[in-house]
N, C-alpha and C positions, 0 to 999 in steps of 0.2 A: 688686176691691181699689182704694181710692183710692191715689193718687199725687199726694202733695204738691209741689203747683206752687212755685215762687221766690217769689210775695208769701208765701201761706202760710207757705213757710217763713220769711221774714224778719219776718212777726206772732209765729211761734212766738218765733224768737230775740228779738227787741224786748221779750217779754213773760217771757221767762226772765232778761235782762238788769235789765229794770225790777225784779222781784221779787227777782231778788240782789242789788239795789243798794240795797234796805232791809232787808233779813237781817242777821243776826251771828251768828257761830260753827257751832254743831252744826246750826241750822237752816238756812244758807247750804250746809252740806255734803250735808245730807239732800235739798235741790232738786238738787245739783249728781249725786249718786248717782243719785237720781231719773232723769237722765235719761242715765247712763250705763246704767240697766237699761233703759231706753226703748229704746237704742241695742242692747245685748245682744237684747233681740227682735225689732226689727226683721233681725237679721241670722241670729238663729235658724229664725223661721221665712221667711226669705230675700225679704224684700219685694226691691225692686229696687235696683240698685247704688245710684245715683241717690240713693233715699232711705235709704239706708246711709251715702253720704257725708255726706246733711243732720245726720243726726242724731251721726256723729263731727264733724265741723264742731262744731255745737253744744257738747258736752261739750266739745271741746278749746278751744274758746274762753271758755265760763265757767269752767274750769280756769286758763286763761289770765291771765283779768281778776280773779277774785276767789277761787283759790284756795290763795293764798300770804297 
């Protein structure tokens, strides 16, 4: 199993970021769900904490920035 290193993950986020920042509406919501199901499986089938944290990080932060 790979294990997403800190640049990885901050290409991940930079690139989740970029792409919400030209979206609107239902589309902005469907990447942002997106990766709350990303998240739901990485924790179902139990990758490491670690990358459990990356990927609530993630969601809570594009929640954050462009969910209101």
């Amino acid at each position: 199993m790979h294990i997403m290193n800190d640049e990885e993950y901050n290409s991940l986020k930079e690139y989740h970021f970029r792409v919400c920042s030209v979206l609107e509406g239902a589309a902005r919501t469907r990447l942002i769900q997106s990766v709350f199901k990303d998240y739901e499986d990485v924790v179902a089938m139990k990758f490491p904490f670690r990358e459990q944290q990356q990927y609530r990080e993630l969601f809570t932060e594009l929640v954050k920035n462009f969910g209101h």
